[in-house]
C-alpha positions, 0 to 999 in steps of 0.5 A: 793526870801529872798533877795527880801524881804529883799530889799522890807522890808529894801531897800524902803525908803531909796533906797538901802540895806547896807550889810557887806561882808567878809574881812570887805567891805562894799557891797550896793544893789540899791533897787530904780532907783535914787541910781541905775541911780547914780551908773550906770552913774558913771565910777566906776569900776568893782570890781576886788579885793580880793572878787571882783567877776569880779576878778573869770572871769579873767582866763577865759574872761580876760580883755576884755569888761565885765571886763576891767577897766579904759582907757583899757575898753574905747579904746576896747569900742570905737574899738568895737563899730562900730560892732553894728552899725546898718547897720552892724546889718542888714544882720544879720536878715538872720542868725537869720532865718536861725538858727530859720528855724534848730531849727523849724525842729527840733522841729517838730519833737518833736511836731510829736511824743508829745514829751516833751523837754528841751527849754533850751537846745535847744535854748543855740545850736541855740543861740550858732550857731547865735553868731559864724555865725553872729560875727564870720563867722564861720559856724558849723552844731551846732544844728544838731551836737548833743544834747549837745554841748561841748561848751555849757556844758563847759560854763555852767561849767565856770558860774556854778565854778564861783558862787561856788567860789564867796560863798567859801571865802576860795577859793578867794586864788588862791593856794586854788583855783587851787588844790580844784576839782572845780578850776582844773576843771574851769581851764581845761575848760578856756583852752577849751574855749581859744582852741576854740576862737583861733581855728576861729581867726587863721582860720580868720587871714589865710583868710585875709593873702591870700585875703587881706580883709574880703571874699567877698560875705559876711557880715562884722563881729564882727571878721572882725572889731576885726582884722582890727581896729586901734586906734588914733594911729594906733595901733591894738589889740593884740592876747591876747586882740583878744582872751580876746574879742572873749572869753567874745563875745562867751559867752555873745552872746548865753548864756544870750540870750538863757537865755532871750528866753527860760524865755519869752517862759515859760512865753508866754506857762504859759499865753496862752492869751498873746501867743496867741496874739503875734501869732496873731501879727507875723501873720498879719506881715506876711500875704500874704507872701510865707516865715515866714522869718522875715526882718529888717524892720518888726522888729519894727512893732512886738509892742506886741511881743516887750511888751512881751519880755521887760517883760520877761526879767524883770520878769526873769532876765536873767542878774540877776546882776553886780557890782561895786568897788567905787573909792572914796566916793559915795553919796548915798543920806542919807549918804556916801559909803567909798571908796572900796564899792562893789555895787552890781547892783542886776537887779533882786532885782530891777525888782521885787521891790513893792514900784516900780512896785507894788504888782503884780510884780511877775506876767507876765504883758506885759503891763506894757511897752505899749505906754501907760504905758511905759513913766510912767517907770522911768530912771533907773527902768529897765536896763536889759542890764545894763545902762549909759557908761558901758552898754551892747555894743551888747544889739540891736543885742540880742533884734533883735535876740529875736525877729526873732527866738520867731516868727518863734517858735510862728509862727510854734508852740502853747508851752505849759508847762509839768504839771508833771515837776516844774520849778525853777530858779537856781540863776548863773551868767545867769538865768537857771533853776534847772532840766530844762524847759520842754514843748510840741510843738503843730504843728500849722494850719496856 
């Protein structure tokens, strides 16, 4: 909250905040969409120098997406993109179901018995089970399998190490870093998480060897394309280059989206009138039919349900921000930023900017993005998933997901919060919470 106070007190006029960071670099914090949009839309790239805190994610995602730079990320991102091609999208929808009908299951379980639980730690199984069938075919019983997962506390593990790194300036030496327990600890966890991504690679490459395609019977996936694209010149990627993506996929594909359903649910359980009207909406989608599964084609027909998660993700952040290193000299309008900025696209300052979503911009107003309001919305004023060139590449896949797995719970399930337990955001690569989220499932009567 200091910063955004900062932001709204200093960044107003002229757009943005000029900070001094260690080692004597310049750091700017767009604080209005003009300066957000210029950033945004420029090919400047990650920062990754000493103090760059893109350099933190290297040893664990490599340079794939996230991270890369320059005509590594351009190839890997034309390579890629034909993953998120909607007719690829489609036959996702079923997994979303499936996944959500697990999570519903046990849910009700805990709605039986009155039972308080963690939202948190029940949506990052069922989000984590989504990634690895939709992207990777690869189907484990993840969210019956136990109430924490490996996998799941090692990345939070990883994101957690590398805030901790980012504020210890001593720790930017990487002799400092591998002999301190946090660094040890970061790197037997990236071996973890690299053991993981080459366990369903070498399975998948096994597959292709005997049959010479994708199996047939299913989708085509996101490790299908990964193994199979070439470029202009014929040339595929490389193990490393598969792994790098697998790792930066896996961890983009759950951890920010259980982030963004579980942030919209405490919304939706803290304003009970908006809850109920998405109800209201998934049910009319839904009327006269034998299954509460959702089909590509009802996606877009959820107008108020769609309202509801847009603000979700800018009341909360999921994604709280990303940065940038210029180049060269970068134009910020009343005066020049030297070559060597870091330019911190800080989502969540900009999401929460008085002068830009007025004074009631802590509260959680859904209309804010009806057909009405949404056109008075300026470029570059929300970018939960970033914005111009270097945008999230799997942002249609996240939002479809959103959508399926917030209406099978709000079909089934009245959320309200535990009063005796306060929730508070932990401020990390992904919005999480301190002690986490706890509410009560009530069974509805439909």
């Amino acid at each position: 909250m200091y910063l955004v106070e900062m932001a709204n007190t200093y960044g107003s006029e002229q757009g943005y905040v000029l900070l001094w960071g260690i080692f004597k670099k310049p750091i700017v914090v767009p604080c209005s969409p003009k300066v957000m949009g210029s950033i945004c839309k420029s090919n400047e790239p990650k920062s990754k120098g000493l103090g760059g805190s893109y350099r933190f994610l290297l040893p664990w995602l490599g340079e794939g997406l996230l991270v890369a730079n320059g005509e590594k990320w351009a190839r890997n991102r034309r390579l890629l993109t034909p993953a998120f091609h909607f007719e690829i999208l489609k036959p996702y929808t079923k997994v979303f179901n499936q996944s959500a009908d697990i999570l519903v299951k046990k849910l009700m379980m805990k709605a039986e018995c009155c039972e308080r639980f963690d939202v948190f730690q029940h949506i990052s199984l069922c989000t984590l089970e989504v990634i690895l069938k939709c992207a990777f075919s690869y189907s484990k019983d993840v969210q019956n399998a136990g109430e924490t997962n490996p996998y799941v506390k090692t990345v939070n593990r990883l994101t957690d190490a590398v805030i901790y790194r980012f504020l210890r300036p001593i720790t930017f030496f990487d002799t400092v870093w591998n002999i301190c327990p946090v660094g040890r600890q970061f790197n037997k966890d990236c071996e973890f998480v690299h053991s993981v991504a080459e366990e369903i690679i070498d399975k998948r490459r096994e597959t292709l060897e005997q049959t010479g395609s994708p199996k047939s019977g299913r989708y085509i996936d996101f490790l299908d394309i990964l193994l199979t694209a070439r470029d202009e010149e014929g040339r595929g990627l490389s193990r490393l280059e598969i792994r790098n993506e697998v790792d930066t996929f896996l961890f983009e594909g759950y951890d920010t989206t259980a982030s963004a359903i579980s942030w919209i649910l405490y919304s939706l359980a803290e304003n009970p009138e908006c809850q109920r009207k998405c109800q209201a909406e998934i049910d009319e989608v839904l009327d006269g039919r034998e299954s509460d599964d959702l089909e590509w084609s009802d996606l877009n027909q959820l107008e108020y349900l769609t309202m509801c998660i847009k603000e979700g993700m800018r009341l909360h952040s999921p994604v709280p921000g990303v940065s940038r290193e210029t180049t060269q000299d970068f134009d910020l309008g009343d005066r020049v930023a030297p070559e060597g900025t870091i330019i911190v696209i800080n989502i969540w300052i900009l999401n929460h900017m008085e002068n830009v979503w007025g004074p009631d911009h802590m509260e959680f107003k859904p209309e804010r993005f009806s057909k009405e309001n949404i056109d008075k919305i300026e470029h570059f004023q929300y970018v939960p998933f970033s914005a111009g060139p270097r945008n999230c590449i799997g942002q249609n896949f996240a939002l479809n997901e959103e959508k399926v797995v917030l209406s099978k719970l709000l079909r089934n399930f009245t959320f309200r919060l535990d009063p005796n337990h306060k929730v508070e955001k932990s401020l990390s690569g992904v919005m999480r919470t301190k002690d986490g989220m706890y509410m009560f499932a009530e069974k509805r009567e439909l």
